[in-house]
py3Dmol code that shows the C-alpha trace and the ligand (Angstrom):
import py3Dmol

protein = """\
ATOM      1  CA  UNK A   1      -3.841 -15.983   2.847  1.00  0.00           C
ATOM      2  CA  UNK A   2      -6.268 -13.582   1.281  1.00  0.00           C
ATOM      3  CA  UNK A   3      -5.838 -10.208   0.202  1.00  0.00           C
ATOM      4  CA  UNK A   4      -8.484  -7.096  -0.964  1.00  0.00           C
ATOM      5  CA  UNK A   5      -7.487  -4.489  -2.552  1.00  0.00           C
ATOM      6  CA  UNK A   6      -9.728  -1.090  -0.792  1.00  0.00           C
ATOM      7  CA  UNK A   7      -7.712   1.499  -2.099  1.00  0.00           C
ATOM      8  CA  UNK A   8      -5.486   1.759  -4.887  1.00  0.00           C
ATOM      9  CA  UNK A   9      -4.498   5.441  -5.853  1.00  0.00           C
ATOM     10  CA  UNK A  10      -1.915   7.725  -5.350  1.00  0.00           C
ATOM     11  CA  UNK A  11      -1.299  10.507  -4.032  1.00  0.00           C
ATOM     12  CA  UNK A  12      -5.284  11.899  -3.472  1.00  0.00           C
ATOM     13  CA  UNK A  13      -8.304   9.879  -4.450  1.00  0.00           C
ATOM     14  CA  UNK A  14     -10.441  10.060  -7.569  1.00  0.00           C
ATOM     15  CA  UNK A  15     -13.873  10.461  -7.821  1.00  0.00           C
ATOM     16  CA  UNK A  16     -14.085  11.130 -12.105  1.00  0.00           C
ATOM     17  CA  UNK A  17     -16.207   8.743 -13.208  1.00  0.00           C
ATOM     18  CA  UNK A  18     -13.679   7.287 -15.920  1.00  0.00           C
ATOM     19  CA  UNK A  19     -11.441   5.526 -12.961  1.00  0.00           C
ATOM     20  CA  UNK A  20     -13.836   3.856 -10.802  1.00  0.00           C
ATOM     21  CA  UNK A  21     -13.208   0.891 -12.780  1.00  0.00           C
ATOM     22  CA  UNK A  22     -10.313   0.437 -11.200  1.00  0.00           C
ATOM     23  CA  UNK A  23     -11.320   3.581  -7.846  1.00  0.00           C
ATOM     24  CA  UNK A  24     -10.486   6.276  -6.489  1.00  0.00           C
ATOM     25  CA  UNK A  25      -8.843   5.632  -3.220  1.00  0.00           C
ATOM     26  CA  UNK A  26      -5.989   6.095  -1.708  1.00  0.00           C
ATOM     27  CA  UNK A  27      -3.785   2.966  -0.139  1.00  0.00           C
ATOM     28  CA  UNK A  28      -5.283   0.325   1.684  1.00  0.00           C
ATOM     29  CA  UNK A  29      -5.072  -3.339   1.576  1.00  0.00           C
ATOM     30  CA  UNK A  30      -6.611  -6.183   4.079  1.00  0.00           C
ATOM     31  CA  UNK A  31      -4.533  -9.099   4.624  1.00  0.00           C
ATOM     32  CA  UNK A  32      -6.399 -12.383   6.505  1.00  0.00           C
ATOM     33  CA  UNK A  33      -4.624 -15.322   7.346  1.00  0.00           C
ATOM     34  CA  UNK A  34      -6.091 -18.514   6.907  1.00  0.00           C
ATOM     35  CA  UNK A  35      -7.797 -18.470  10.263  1.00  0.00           C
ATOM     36  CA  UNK A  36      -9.434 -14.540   9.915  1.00  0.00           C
ATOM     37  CA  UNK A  37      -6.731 -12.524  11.489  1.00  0.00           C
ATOM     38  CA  UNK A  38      -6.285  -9.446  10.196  1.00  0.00           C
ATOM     39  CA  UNK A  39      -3.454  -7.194   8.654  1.00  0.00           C
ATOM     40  CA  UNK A  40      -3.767  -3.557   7.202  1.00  0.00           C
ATOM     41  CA  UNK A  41      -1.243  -2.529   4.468  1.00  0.00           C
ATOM     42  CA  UNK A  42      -1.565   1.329   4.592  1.00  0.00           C
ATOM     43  CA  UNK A  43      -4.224   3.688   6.155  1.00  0.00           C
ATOM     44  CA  UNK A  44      -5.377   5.056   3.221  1.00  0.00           C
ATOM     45  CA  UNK A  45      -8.638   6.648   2.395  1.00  0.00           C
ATOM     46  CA  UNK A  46      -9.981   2.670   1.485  1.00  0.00           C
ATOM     47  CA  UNK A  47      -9.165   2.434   4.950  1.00  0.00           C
ATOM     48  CA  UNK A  48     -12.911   3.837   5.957  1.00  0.00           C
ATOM     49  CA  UNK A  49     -14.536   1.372   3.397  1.00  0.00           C
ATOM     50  CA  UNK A  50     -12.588  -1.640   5.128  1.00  0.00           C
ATOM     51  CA  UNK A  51     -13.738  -0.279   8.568  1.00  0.00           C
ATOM     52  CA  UNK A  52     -16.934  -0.285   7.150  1.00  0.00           C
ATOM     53  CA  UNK A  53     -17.431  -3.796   6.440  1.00  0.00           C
ATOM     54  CA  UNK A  54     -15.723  -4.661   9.544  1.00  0.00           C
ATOM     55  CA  UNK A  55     -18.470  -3.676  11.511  1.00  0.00           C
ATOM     56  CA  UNK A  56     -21.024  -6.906  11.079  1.00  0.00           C
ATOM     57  CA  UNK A  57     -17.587  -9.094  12.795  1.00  0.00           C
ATOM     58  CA  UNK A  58     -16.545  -8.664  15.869  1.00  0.00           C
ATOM     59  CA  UNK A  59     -14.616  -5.298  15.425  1.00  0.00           C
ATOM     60  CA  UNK A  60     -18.505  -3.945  15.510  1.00  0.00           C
ATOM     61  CA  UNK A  61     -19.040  -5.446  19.093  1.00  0.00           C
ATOM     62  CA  UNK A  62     -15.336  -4.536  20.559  1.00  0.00           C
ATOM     63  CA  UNK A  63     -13.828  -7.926  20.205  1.00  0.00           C
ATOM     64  CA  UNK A  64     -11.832  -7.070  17.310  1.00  0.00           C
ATOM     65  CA  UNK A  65      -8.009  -7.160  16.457  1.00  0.00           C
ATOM     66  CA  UNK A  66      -6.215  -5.249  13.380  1.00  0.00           C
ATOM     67  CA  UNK A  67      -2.648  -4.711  12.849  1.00  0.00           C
ATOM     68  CA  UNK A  68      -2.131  -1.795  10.063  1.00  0.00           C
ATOM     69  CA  UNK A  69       1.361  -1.638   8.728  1.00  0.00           C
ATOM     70  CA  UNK A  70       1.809   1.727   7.445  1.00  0.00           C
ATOM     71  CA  UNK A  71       4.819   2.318   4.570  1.00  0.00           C
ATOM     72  CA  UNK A  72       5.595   5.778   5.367  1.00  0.00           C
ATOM     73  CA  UNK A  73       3.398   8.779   6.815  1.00  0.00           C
ATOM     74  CA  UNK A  74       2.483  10.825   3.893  1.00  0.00           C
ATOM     75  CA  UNK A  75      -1.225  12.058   3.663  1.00  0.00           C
ATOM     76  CA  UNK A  76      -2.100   9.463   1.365  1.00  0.00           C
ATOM     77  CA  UNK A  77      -1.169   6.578   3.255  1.00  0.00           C
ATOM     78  CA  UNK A  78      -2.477   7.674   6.945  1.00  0.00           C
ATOM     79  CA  UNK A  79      -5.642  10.186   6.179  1.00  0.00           C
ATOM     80  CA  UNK A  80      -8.495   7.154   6.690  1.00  0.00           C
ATOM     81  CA  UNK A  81      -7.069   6.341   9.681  1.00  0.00           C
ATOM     82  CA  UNK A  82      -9.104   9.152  11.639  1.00  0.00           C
ATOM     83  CA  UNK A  83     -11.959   7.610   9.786  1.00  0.00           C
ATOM     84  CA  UNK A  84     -11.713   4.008  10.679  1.00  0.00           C
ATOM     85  CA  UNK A  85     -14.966   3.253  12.730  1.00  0.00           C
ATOM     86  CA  UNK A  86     -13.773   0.159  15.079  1.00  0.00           C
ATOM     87  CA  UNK A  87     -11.019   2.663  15.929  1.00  0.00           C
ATOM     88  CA  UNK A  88     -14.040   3.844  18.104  1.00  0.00           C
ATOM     89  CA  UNK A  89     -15.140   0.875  19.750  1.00  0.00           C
ATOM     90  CA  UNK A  90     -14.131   0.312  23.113  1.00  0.00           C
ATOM     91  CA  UNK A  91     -12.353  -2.832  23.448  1.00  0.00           C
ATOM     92  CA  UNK A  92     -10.530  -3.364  19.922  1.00  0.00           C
ATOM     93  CA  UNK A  93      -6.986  -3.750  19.920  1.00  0.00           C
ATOM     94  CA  UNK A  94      -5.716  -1.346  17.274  1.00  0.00           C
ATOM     95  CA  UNK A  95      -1.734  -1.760  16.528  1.00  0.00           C
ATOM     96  CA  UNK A  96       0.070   0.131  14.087  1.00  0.00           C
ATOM     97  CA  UNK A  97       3.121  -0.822  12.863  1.00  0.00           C
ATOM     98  CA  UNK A  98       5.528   1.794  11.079  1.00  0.00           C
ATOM     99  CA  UNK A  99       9.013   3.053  10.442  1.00  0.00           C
ATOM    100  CA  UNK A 100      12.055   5.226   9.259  1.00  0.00           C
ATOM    101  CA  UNK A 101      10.092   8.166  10.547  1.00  0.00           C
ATOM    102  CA  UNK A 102      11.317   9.231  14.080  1.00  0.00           C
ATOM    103  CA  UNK A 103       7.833  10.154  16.023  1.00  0.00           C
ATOM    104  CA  UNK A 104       5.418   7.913  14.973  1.00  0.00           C
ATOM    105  CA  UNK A 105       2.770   8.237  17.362  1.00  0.00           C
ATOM    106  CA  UNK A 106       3.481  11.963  17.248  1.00  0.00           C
ATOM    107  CA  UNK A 107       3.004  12.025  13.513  1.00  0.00           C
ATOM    108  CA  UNK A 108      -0.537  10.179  13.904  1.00  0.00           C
ATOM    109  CA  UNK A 109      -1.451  12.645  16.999  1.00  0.00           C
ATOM    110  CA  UNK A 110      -0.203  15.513  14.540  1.00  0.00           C
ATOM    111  CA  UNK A 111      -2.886  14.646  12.289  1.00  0.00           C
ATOM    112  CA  UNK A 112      -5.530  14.628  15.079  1.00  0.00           C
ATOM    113  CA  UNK A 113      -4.498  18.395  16.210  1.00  0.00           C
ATOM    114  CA  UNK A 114      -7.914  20.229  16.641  1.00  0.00           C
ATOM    115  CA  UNK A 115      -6.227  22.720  13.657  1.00  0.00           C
ATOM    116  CA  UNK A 116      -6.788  19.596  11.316  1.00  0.00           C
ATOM    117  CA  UNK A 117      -9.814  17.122  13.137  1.00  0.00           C
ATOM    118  CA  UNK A 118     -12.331  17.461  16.050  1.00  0.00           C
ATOM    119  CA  UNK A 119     -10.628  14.193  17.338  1.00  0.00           C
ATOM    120  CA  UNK A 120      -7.566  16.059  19.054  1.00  0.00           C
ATOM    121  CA  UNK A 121      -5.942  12.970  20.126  1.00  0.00           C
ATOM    122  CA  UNK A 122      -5.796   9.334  19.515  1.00  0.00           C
ATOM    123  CA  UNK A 123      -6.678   8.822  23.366  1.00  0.00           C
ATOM    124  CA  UNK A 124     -10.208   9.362  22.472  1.00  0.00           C
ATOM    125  CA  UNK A 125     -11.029   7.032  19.552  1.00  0.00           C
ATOM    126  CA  UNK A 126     -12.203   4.619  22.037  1.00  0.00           C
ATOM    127  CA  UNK A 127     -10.437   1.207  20.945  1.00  0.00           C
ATOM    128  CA  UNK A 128      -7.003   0.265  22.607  1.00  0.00           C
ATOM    129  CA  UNK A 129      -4.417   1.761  20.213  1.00  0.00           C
ATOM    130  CA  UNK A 130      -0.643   1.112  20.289  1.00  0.00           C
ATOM    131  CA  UNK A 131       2.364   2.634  17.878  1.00  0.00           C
ATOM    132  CA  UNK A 132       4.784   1.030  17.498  1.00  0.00           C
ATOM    133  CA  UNK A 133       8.457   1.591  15.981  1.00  0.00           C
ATOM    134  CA  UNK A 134      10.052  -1.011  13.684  1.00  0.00           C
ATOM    135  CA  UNK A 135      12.904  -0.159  14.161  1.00  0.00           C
ATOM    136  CA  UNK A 136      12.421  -1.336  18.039  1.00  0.00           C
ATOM    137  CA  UNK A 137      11.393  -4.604  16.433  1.00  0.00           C
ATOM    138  CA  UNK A 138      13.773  -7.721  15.857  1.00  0.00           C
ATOM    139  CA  UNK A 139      12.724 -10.037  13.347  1.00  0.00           C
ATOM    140  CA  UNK A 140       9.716 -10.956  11.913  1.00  0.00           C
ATOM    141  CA  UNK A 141       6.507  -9.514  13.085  1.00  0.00           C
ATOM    142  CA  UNK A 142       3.804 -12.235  13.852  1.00  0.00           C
ATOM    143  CA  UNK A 143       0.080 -11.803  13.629  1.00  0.00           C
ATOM    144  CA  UNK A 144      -1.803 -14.875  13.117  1.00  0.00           C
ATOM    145  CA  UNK A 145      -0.430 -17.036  11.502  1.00  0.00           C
ATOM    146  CA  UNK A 146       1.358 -14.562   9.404  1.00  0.00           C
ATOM    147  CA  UNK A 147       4.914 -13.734   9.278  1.00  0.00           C
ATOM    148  CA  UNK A 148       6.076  -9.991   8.254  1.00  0.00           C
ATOM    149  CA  UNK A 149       9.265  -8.958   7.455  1.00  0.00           C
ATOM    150  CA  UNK A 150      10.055  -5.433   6.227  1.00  0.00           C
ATOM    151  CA  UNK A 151      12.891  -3.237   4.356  1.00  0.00           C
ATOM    152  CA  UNK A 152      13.778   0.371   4.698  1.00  0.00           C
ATOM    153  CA  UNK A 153      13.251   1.450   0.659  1.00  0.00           C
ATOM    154  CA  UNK A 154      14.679   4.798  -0.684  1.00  0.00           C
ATOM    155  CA  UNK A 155      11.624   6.904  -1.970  1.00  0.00           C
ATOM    156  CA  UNK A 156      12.712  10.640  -3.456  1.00  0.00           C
ATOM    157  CA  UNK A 157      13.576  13.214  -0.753  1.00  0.00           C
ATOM    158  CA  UNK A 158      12.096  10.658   2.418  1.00  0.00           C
ATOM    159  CA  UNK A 159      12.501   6.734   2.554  1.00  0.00           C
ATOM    160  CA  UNK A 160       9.397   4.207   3.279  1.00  0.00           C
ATOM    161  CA  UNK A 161       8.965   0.610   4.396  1.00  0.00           C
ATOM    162  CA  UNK A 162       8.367  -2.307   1.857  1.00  0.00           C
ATOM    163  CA  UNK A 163       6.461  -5.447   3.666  1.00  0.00           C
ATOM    164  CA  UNK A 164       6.452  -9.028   3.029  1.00  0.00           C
ATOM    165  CA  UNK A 165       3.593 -11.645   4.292  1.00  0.00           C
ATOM    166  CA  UNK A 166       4.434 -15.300   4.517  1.00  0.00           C
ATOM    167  CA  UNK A 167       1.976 -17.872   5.268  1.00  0.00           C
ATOM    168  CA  UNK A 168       2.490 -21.470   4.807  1.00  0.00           C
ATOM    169  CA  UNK A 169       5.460 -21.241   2.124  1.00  0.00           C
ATOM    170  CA  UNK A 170       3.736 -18.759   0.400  1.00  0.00           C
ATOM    171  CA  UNK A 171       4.192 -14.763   0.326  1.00  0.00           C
ATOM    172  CA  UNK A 172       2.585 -11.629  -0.300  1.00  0.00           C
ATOM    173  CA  UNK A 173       4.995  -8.195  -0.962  1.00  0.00           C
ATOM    174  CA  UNK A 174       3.744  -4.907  -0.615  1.00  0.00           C
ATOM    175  CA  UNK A 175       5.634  -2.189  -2.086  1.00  0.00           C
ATOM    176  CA  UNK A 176       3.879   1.094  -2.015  1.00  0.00           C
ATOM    177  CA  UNK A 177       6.049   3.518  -3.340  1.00  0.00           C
ATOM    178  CA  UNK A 178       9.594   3.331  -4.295  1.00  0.00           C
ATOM    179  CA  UNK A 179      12.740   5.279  -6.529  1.00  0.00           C
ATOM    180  CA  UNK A 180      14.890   2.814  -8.363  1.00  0.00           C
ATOM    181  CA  UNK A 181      18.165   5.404  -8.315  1.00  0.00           C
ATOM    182  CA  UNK A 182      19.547   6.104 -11.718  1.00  0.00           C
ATOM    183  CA  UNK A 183      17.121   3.650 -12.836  1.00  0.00           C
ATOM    184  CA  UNK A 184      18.791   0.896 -11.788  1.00  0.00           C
ATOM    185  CA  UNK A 185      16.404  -1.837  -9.580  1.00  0.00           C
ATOM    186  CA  UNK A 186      17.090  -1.472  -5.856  1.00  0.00           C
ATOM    187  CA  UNK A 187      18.708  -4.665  -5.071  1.00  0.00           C
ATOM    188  CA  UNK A 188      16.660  -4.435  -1.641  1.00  0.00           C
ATOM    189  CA  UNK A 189      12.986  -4.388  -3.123  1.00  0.00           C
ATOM    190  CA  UNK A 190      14.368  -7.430  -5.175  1.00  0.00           C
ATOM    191  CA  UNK A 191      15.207  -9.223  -2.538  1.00  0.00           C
ATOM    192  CA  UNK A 192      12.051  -8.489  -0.800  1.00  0.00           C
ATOM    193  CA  UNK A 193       9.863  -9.811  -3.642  1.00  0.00           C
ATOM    194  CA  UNK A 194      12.353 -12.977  -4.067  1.00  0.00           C
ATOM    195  CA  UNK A 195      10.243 -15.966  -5.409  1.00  0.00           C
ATOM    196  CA  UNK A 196       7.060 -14.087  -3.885  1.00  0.00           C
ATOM    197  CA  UNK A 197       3.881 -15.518  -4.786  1.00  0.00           C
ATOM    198  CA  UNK A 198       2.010 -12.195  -5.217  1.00  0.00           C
ATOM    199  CA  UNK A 199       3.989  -8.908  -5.767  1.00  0.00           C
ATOM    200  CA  UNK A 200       2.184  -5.116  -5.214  1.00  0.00           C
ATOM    201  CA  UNK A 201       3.976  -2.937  -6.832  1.00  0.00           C
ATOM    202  CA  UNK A 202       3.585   1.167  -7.272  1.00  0.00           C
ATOM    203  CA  UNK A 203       3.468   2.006 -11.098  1.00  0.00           C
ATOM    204  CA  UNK A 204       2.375   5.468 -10.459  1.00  0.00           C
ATOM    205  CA  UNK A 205       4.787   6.872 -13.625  1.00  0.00           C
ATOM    206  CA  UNK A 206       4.850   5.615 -17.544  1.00  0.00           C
ATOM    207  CA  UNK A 207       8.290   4.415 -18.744  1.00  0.00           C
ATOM    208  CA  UNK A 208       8.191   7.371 -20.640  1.00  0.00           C
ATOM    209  CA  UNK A 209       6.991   9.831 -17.337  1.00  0.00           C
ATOM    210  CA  UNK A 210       9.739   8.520 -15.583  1.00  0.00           C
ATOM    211  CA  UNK A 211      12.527   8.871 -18.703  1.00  0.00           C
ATOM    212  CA  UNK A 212      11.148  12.330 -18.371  1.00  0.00           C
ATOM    213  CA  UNK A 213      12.250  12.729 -15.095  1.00  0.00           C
ATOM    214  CA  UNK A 214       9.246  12.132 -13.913  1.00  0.00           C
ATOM    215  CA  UNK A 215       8.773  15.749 -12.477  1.00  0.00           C
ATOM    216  CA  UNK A 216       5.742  17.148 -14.281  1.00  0.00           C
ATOM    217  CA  UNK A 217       2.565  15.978 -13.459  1.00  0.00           C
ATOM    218  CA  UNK A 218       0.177  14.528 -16.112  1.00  0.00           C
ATOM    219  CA  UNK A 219      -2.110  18.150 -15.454  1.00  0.00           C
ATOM    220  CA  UNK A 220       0.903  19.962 -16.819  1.00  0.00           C
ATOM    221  CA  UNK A 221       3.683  22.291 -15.783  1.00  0.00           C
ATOM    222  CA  UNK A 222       1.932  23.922 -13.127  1.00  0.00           C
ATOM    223  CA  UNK A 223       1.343  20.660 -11.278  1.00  0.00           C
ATOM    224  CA  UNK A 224       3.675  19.927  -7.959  1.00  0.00           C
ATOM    225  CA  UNK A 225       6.274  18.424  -8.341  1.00  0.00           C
ATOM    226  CA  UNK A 226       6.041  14.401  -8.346  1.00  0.00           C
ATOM    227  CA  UNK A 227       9.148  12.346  -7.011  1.00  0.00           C
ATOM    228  CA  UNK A 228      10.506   9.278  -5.806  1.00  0.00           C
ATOM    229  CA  UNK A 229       8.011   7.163  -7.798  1.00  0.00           C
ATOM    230  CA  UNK A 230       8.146   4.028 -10.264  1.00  0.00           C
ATOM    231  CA  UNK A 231       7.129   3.188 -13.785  1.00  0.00           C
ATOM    232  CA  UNK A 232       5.093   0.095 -15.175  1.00  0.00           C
ATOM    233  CA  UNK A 233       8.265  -0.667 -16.932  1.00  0.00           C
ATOM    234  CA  UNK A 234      10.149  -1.233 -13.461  1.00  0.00           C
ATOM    235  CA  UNK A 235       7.509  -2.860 -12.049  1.00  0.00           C
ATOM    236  CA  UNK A 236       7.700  -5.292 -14.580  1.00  0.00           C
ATOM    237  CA  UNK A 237      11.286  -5.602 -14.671  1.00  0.00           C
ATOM    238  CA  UNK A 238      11.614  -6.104 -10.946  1.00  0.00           C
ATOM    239  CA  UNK A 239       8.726  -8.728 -10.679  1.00  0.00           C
ATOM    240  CA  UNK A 240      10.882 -11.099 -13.231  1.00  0.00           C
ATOM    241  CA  UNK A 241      14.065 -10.145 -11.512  1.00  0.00           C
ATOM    242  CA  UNK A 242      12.741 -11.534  -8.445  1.00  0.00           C
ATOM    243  CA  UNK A 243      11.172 -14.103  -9.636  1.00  0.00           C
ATOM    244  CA  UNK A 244       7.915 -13.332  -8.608  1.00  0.00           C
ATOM    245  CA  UNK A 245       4.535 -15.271 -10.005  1.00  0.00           C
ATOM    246  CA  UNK A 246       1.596 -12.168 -10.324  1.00  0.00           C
ATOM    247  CA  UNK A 247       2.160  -8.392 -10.338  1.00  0.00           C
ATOM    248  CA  UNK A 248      -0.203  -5.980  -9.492  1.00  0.00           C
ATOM    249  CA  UNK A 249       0.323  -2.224 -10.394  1.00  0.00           C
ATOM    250  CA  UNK A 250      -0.666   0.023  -7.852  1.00  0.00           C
ATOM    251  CA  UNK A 251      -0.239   3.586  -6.689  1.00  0.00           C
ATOM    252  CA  UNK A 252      -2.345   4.455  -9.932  1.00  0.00           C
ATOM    253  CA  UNK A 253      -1.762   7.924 -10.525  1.00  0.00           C
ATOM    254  CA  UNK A 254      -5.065  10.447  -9.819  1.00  0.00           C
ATOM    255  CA  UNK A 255      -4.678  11.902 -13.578  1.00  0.00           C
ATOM    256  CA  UNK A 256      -5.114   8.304 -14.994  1.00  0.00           C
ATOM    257  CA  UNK A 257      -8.197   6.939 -16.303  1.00  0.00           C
ATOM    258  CA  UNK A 258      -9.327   3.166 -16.730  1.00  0.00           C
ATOM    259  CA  UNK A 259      -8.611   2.931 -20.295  1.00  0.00           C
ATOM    260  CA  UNK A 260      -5.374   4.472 -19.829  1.00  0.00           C
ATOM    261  CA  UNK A 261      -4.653   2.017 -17.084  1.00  0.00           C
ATOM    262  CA  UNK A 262      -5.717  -1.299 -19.393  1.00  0.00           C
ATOM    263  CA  UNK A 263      -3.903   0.052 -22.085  1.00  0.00           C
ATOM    264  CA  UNK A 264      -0.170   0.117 -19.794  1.00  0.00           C
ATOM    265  CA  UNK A 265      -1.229  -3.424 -18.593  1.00  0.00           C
ATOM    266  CA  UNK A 266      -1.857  -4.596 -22.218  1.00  0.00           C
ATOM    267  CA  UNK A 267       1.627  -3.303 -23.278  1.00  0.00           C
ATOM    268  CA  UNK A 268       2.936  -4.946 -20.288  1.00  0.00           C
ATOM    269  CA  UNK A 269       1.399  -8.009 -21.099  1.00  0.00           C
ATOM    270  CA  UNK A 270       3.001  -7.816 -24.350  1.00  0.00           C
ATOM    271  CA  UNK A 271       6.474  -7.242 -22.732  1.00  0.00           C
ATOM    272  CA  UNK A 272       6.530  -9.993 -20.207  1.00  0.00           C
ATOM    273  CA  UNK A 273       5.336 -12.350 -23.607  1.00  0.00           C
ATOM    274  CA  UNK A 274       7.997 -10.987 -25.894  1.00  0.00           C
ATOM    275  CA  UNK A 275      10.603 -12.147 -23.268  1.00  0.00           C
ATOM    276  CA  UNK A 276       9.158 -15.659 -23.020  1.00  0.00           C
ATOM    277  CA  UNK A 277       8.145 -15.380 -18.949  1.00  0.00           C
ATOM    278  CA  UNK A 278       4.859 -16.694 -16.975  1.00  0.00           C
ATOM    279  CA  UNK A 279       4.547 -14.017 -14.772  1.00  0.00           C
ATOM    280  CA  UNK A 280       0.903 -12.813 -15.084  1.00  0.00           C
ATOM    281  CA  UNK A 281       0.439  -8.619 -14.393  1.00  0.00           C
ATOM    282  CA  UNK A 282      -2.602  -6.672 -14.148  1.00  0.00           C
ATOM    283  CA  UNK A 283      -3.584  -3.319 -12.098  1.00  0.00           C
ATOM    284  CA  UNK A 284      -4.794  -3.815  -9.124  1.00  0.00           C
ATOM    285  CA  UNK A 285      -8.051  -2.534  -8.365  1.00  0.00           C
ATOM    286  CA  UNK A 286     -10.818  -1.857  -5.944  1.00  0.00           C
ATOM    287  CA  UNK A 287     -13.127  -5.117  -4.693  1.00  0.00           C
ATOM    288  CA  UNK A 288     -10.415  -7.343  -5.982  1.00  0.00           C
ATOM    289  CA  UNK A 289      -9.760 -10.704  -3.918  1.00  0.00           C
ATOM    290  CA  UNK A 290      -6.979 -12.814  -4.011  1.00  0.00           C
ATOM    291  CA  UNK A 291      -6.303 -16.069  -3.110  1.00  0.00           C
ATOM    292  CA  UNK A 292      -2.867 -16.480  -2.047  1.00  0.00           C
TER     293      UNK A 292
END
"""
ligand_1 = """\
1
ZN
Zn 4.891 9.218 -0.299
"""
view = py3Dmol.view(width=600, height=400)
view.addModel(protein, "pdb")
view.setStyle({"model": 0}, {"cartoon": {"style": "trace"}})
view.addModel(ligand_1, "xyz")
view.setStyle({"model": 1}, {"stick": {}})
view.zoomTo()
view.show()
């Protein structure tokens, strides 16, 4: 399996010049199984730079297949999805994949409403595109040779889905945003990252953010309101709960710089050393390919 990170930022993408180290944006990650087929984690504003390189395959001459899996349907994790080019071309087979929200298709058609794009409707992109419910789905979805499982995870006032990707005994978990109630870890994203290989995990809060309550943004007082969101700290804590060999921190928040950033991993780093485990931690960032 092989992963690339093409967005990693929450809530709205960055472009100050201090956090393109690790970029500005929003959700998106490419999954390929061993043989090239593909998985989307999250249609993000990355999602137009993926669609981008797509273009010199076969997605570029209408022979292409993509499966995105979206966690929930705020703006940050659909708005590239009106922006995805081989969405365009006539004979791609375009499948989303999403759940707890009710509507999905009419969510993604919402978005296309001539009040908000020129598009109107998802009828005219061009490529063959099908929504479809998880909740309609039993077990595992297969695309490829990949495996996905999912779990419904409680995130503030909405909930969102957490993904796992198993290839040949090993396993990818993709956990976009998430609220650990009362601070405790949800026993269900634990479960989901058992023994996994390569754990993506949001960190979009500080330990001390979140002790805060994690309701003022990092502009100040005035900022909205920020909920339903994770610290490095739990990150961390979950990853060695379940077990998991490499953490990446994701769902960077748009305030934070890339010194900032290093400087949480670093004191992460410390943390996992101090308690004597192997799991290795870094934030995950733009261009970044994995090996899985
Ligand atoms: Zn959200």
């Amino acid at each position: 399996m092989r992963v690339r990170f093409w967005g990693v930022r929450g809530a709205l993408a960055t472009t100050e010049p201090g956090a393109q180290g690790v970029g500005g944006n929003t959700p998106c990650v490419e999954v390929r199984d061993e043989r090239d087929a593909l998985v989307v984690l999250d249609a993000g504003i990355g999602l137009y730079w993926l669609g981008r390189s797509l273009l010199a395959g076969p997605h570029g001459r209408g022979k292409g297949e993509v499966t995105v899996l979206l966690s929930h349907t705020h703006w940050d994790h659909i708005q590239g999805f009106p922006f995805f080019v081989p969405a365009y071309i006539a004979g791609n087979q375009v499948s989303i994949w999403g759940g707890v929200t009710p509507h999905l298709e009419d969510i993604l058609e919402g978005q296309l409403n001539p009040i908000y794009s020129p598009i109107v409707s998802l009828a005219n992109m061009g490529a063959t595109i099908r929504v479809k419910q998880l909740e309609t789905q039993e077990g595992a979805i297969a695309v490829g040779d990949l495996r996905i499982s999912h779990a419904r995870l409680h995130n503030g006032s909405h909930d969102c889905v957490g993904y796992r990707i198993e290839e040949g005994g090993r396993a990818l978990c993709y956990v976009a945003e998430v609220q650990h109630a009362g601070g405790a870890l949800d026993p269900a994203v634990v479960e989901l990252a058992r023994g996994a290989d390569i754990l993506i995990h949001e960190a979009y809060f500080t330990d001390e953010e979140l002790a805060q309550g994690g309701r003022v943004g990092l502009a100040g007082p005035a900022s909205p309101r920020s909920q339903g969101h994770s610290s490095y700290g739990q990150a961390t804590d979950l990853a060695l709960a379940a077990g998991a060999r490499r953490l990446y921190y994701f769902y960077h928040h748009p305030d934070r710089d890339d010194a900032a950033i290093e400087a949480l991993v670093a004191a992460q780093r410390d943390r996992v050393a101090a308690r004597g485990a192997a799991l290795e931690v870094d934030a995950a960032r733009e261009g970044t390919e994995l090996r899985i």
